[in-house]
N, C-alpha and C positions, 0 to 999 in steps of 0.2 A: 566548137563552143564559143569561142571568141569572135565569129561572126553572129552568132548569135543574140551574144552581148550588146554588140555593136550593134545591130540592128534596134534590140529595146530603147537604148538609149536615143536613136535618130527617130523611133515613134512617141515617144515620151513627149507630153504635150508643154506647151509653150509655158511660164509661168504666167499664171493670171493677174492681172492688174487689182489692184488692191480693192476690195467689194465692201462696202457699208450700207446699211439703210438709217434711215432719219424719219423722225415725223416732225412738223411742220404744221402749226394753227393757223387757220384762215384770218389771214390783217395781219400775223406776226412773222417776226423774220424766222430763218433756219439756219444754221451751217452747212454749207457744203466741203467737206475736211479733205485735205489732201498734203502729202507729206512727200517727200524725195529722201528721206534717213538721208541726208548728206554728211558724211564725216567732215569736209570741211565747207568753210564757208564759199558762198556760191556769189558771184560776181554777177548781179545783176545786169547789168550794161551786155552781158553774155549770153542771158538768158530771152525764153520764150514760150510762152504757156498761155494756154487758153481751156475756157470750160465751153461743151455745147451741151444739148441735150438731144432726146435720143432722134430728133428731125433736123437735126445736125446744125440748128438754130444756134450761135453766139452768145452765151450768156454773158462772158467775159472776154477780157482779150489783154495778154501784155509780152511788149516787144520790145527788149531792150530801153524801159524803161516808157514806152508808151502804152496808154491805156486806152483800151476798147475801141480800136480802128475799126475792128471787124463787127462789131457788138451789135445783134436783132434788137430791132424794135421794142418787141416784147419786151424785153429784159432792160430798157432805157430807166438809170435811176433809181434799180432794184439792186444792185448787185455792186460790192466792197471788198477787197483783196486788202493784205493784211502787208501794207509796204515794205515796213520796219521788219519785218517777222520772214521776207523773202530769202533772205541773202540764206537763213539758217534753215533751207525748207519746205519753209511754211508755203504751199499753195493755193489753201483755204480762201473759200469765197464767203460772204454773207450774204445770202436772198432773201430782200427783205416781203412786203404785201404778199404772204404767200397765198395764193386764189384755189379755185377748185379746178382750173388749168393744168393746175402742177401737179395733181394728183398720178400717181401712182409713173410718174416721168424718171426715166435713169437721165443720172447725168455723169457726164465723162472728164476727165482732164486728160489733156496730154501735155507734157514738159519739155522741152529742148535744149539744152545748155552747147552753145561753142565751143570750138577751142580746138588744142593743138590736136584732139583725137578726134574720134568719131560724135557721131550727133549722140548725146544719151535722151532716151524717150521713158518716160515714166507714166505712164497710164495711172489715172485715180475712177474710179464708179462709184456713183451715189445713188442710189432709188430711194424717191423721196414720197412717203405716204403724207398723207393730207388728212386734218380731222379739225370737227371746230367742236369746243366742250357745249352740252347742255347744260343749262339752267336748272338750279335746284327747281324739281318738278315741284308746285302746288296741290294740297291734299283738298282736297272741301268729301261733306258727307252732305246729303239730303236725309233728311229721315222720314220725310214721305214718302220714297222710294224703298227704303232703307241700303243705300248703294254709298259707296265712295267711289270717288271721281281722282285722275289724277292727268297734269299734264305739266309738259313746256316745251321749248319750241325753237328751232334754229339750231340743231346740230347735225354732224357730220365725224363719219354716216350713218347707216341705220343703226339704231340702237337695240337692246335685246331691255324687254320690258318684264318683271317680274314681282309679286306680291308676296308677301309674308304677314301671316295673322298672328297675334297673341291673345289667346283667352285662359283655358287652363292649359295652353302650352304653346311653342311656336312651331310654327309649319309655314312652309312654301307653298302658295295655293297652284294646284296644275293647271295648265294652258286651258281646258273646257271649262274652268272656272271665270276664266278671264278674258273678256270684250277689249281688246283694244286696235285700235287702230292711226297708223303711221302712214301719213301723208309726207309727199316731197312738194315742195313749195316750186315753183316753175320757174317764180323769178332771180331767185339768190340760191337755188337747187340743197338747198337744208332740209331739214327734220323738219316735223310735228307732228309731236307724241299725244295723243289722249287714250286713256283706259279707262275701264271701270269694274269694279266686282260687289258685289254683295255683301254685306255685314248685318250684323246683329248687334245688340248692346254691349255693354263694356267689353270691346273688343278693341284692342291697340293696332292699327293697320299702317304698314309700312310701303311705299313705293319703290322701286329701286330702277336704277336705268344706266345699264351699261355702254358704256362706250367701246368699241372692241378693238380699235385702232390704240387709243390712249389706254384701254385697261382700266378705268376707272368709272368709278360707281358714284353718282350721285342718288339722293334719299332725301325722303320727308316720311314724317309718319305724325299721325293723329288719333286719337283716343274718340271713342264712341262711346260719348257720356247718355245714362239712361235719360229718359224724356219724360222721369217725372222727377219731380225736387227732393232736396233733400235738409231735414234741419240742420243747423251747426252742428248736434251733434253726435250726425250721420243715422239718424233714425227715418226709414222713408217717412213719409208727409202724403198720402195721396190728395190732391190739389190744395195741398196748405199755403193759405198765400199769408207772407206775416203781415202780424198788424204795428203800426205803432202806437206804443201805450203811453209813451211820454207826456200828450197832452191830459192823457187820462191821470197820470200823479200827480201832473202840478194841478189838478182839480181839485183832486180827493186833499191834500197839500192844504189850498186854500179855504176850502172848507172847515177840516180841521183847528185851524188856527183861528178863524170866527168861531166856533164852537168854543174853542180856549176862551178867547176874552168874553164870551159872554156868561160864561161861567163863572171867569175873574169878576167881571163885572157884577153881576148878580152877591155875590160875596162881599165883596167892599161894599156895595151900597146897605147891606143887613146889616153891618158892623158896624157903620155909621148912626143908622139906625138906634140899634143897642144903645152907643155913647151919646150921641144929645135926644133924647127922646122927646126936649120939650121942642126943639126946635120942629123939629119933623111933623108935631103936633100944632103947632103954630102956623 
């Protein structure tokens, strides 16, 4: 029995090196995190630590207090170690311009501290996904066609594209419902999204456009107003176009008021009349 113990224990597999994943915006920086739990403080001048990735490429490099001897091209003026934060650590990088290079790349640290014992090696892994957000999509409708239109443009990666109607209720319209089509751009290797579906009148249409790395949903939606008029208040109109009657009051307006004083008029001149009769007669 106690060889047999002994035995699981010597097949018993290695401890793994600490595993994260990250995402990482195309132009923005990332972390790359890496920790040594050290109980006590760690004597830089001692230490030795470097990141690569998985083509054993140099991202970073630090030697006893120098940085990035060994440091690839690639990574020249991308990449920040946290000085201050070593002693207690900290082996965390910053990569900043993240590209579509970096997509879906592990990266590794290994640690080395001197000293009176043996070498300690502390392994860190990071697999770093890559995404750049879409653009709230653009709704337009034609009512020629009677179609709605939706698009935008430059994300990463493919997006999952999806409609929802409101009229007397809401529903998600199914895939044979729905024209779209997703283009990749050859030069900056991104998204463009266009779709289209079918509508009817007052019908509320919503676009929606997943991103599946980020998890996140951008939307527009626009209402399909009927395409004949309507008065103030809300009575249809079929081709009522309004008129302005303004200039027609201050007509009717003016006129009135001539009518007045010819009336007044007419009045005062009889009354006059009446009172000197010889003059008027004269």
């Amino acid at each position: 029995m106690a060889i047999l113990i002994l035995i699981s224990i010597l097949l018993l597999p290695a401890p793994a090196a600490s595993e994260n994943e990250v995402t990482g915006i195309i132009g923005e920086s990332v972390l790359l995190s890496c920790d040594l739990k050290s109980s006590t403080a760690i004597d830089t001048a001692r230490l030795r630590f470097h990141w690569q990735d998985e083509s054993e490429r140099v991202l970073y490099s630090f030697d006893k207090g120098e940085e990035n001897q060994h440091q690839d091209s690639l990574y020249t003026n991308r990449t920040k170690a946290f000085r201050s934060e070593m002693s207690s650590g900290n082996m965390s990088i910053k990569l900043s311009q993240v590209t579509l290079e970096d997509k879906q790349n592990v990266y590794r640290a290994f640690a080395t501290l001197f000293g009176e014992n043996d070498k300690h090696n502390h392994p860190c892994r990071t697999t770093l996904l890559v995404a750049a957000r879409f653009p709230t999509p653009s709704v337009t409708v034609n009512k020629t066609n009677m179609n709605a239109t939706c698009s935008t443009q430059r994300g990463y990666p493919q997006p999952m594209v999806t409609w929802t109607i409101q009229d007397r209720g809401n529903r998600t319209l199914d895939p044979w419902e729905v024209q779209t089509n997703i283009t990749l751009d050859s030069e900056s290797g991104l998204y463009n999204v266009w779709s289209q579906v079918n509508i009817t009148e007052n019908q509320t249409v919503t676009c929606h456009i997943f991103n599946p790395v980020l998890r996140e949903t951008v939307s527009n939606t626009t209402i399909v107003s009927p395409s004949i008029n309507t008065d103030p208040a809300g009575d249809v109109q079929k081709g009522f176009t309004p008129i302005n009657i303004t200039p027609i009051i201050i007509t009717i307006v003016v006129i009135l008021v001539l009518i007045l004083f010819s009336i007044g008029g007419y009045f005062v001149d009889k009354k006059r009349k009446l009172q000197f009769p010889m003059f008027y007669f004269l």
